[in-house]
C-alpha positions as CSV (number, residue, x, y, z in Angstrom):
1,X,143.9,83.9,12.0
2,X,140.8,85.7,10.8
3,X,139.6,89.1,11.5
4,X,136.9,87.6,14.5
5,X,140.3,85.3,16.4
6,X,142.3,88.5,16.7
7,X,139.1,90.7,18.2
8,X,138.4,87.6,20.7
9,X,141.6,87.4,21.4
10,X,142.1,91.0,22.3
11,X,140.0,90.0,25.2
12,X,140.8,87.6,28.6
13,X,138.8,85.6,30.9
14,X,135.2,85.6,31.3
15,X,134.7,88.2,28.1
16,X,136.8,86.0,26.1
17,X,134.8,82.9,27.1
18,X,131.5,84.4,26.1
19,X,132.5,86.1,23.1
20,X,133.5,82.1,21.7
21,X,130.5,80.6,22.9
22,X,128.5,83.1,20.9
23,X,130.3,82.5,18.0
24,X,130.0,78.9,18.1
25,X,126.5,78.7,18.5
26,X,126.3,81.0,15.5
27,X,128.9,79.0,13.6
28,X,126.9,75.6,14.6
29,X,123.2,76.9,14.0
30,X,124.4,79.0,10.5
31,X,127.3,77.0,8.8
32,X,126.6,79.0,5.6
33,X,126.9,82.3,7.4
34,X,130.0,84.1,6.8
35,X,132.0,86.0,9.2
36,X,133.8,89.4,9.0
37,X,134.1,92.5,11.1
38,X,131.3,94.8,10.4
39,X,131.2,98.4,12.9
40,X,134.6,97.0,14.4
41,X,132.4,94.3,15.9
42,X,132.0,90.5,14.6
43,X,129.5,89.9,12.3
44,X,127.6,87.7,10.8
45,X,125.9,87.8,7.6
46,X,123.8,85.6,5.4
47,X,122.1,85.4,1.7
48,X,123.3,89.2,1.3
49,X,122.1,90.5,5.3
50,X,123.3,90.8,8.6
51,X,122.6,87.8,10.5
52,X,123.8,88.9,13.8
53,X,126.3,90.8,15.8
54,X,128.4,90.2,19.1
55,X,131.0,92.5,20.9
56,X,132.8,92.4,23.9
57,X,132.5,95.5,26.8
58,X,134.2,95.5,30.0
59,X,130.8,94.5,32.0
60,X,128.7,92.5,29.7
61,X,128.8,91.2,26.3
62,X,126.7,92.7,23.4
63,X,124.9,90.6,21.5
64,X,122.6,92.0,18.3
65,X,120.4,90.2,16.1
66,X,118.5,93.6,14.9
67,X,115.2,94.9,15.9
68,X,113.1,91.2,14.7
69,X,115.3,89.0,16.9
70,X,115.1,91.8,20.3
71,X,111.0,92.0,19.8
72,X,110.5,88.4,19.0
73,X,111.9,87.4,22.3
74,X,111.3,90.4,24.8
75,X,109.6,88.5,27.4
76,X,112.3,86.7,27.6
77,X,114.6,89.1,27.8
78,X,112.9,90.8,31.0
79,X,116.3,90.9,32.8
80,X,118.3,92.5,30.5
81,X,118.9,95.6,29.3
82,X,117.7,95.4,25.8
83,X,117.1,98.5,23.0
84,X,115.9,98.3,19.6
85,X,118.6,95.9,18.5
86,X,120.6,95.1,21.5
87,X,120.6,92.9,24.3
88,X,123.8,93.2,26.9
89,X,124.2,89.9,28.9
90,X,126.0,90.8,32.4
91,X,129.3,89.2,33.3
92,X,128.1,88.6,36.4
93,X,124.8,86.6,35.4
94,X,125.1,83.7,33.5
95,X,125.7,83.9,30.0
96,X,121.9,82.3,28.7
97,X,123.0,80.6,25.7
98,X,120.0,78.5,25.3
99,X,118.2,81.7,24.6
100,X,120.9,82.6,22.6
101,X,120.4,79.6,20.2
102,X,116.6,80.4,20.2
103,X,117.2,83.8,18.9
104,X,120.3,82.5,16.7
105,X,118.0,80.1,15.4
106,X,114.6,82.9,14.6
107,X,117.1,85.1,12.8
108,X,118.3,82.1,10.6
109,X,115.0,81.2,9.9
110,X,114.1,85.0,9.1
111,X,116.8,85.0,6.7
112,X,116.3,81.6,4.6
């Protein structure tokens, strides 16, 4: 097991759910990304940068794809609590992954 299955899998339920969902999309949209823990959180990093970053809280699950990938998508982010680099997404809202994969997708672009 890597570094990333033990965090998830410190977690249960809902958390747990979200925190793999993340990671696939990231996995699917940036096969060449590699994975580590970075700031106790998984990371994702590619051609030498951070990619993005996910963690899981005990009320929402943090999702950061620095500064670029917060700004580039702010109005649609209206709804969650966002700062420079951060977005939280609520456990008790669904978990928006198409946004996700649209902000997954920006940063991979940003980085190639």
């Amino acid at each position: 097991m890597s570094e990333i299955d033990n965090y998830i899998n410190g977690f249960a339920g809902e958390v747990k759910e979200r925190l793999t969902a993340i990671r696939d999309v990231v996995r699917e949209l940036a096969p060449q990304a590699t994975e580590r823990i970075c700031m106790r959180m998984p990371t994702f990093d590619m051609n030498g940068k951070w990619l993005v970053h996910f963690a899981g809280f005990e009320k929402h699950v943090g999702f950061y794809p620095q500064p670029d990938g917060v700004e580039a998508f702010k109005e649609k982010l209206t709804g969650y609590k966002t700062s420079k680099g951060t977005i939280q997404f609520p456990l008790n809202k669904p978990l928006p992954i198409d946004l996700i994969r649209e902000i997954v997708k920006f940063r991979v672009e940003a980085l190639s």
